[in-house]
MARBA-568142 format. One record per residue (C-alpha): x, y negated, z negated. Coordinates in steps of 0.25 Angstrom, whole numbers, plus 5000, padded with zeros to 4 digits. Each point is the difference from the previous one (the first is absolute). Example, Ala and Ser with C-alpha at 12.3 -4.5 7.8 and 13.67 -1.06 7.14 Angstrom:
REM MARBA-568142
504950184969/500649865002/
This chain:
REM MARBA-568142
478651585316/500150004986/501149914996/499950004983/499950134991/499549994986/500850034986/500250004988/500949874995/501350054992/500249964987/501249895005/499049955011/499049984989/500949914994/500449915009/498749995005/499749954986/501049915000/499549935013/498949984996/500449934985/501049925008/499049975010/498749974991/500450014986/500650084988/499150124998/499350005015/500850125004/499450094990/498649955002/500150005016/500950135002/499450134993/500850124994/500650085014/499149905010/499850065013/501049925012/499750005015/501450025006/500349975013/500550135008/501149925009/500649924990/499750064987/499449884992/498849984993/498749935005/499050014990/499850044986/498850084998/499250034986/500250154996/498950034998/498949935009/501149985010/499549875002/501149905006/500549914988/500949925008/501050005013/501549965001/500449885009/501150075007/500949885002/500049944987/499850114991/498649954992/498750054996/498749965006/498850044992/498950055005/498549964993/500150134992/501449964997/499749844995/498950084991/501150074993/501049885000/499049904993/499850044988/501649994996/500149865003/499349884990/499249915009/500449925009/501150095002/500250055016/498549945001/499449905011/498649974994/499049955009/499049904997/498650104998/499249925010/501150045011/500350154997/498650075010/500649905011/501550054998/499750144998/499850045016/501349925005/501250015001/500649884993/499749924989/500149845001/500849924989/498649924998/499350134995/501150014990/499849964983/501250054994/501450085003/500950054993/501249885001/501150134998/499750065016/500649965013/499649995014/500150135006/499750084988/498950124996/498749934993/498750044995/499049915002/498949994989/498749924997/499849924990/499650124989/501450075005/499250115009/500850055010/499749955012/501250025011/501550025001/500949945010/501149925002/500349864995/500349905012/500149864992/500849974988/499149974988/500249865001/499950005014/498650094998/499449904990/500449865007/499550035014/498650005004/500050095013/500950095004/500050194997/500650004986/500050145000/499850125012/499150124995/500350135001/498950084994/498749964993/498950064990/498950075008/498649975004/499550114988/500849934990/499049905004/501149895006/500350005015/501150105008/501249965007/
């Protein structure tokens, strides 16, 4: 059973989806994350949307946390995110020796961990980048960045989606 048709996002949906996404990440996010007329997922029962879609490849940007209302990226949507923010912003940047060993989990330990942007909280959406600022992962920030920098052992951040074996990293 189908539970989610596909549409066109009305010019008032595009905006507040742009305005979730500045208040969640930055000012200016919402225009690089959300496209002109994004396709939505909208659940049939209840009528609200599920994913936001890319236009034209259709390929899944990010999906809406029904219960509090915020974005979470996918890989190709970090990709569209990081260029709007100065480093270290949003970022996790992983020591370089460490990124083949994180890239097929599922979490990222705080001892893998260079730098953080001191501005993010536990619980919020991160990218997590090497040393160069490649890309690497997205996921969700467990630790403060205090908390992340101080400890030794411990899952600083749980991935979510990692670069793939062709881009010549691991998979998740």
């Amino acid at each position: 059973m189908v539970r989610e048709r596909l549409r066109k996002a009305t010019p008032e949906e595009t905006a507040i989806l742009r305005a979730i996404a500045d208040y969640q990440f930055w000012e200016g996010a919402g225009h690089a994350l959300i496209p002109d007329e994004p396709l939505l997922k909208v659940s049939r029962r209840t009528g609200r949307i599920r994913e936001i879609l890319d236009p034209v490849g259709r390929e899944r940007i990010a999906s809406l946390r029904a219960a509090t209302h915020t974005l979470i990226p996918t890989l190709y949507g970090a990709s569209l995110l990081k260029p709007t923010a100065p480093y270290p912003r949003g970022r996790v940047v992983v020591v370089d020796e460490m990124v083949e060993d994180i890239l097929g989990k599922s979490s990222l330990f705080a001892r893998h961990v260079l730098h953080i942007d001191y501005s993010l909280r536990a619980g919020d959406e991160v990218l997590v980048v090497d040393e160069e600022d490649n890309l690497l992962c997205v996921g969700r920030l467990v630790l403060s960045p205090e908390e992340v920098l101080h400890f030794i052992r411990g899952t600083a951040v749980r991935l979510r989606e990692c670069v793939s074996d062709e881009a010549g990293r691991g998979s998740d």
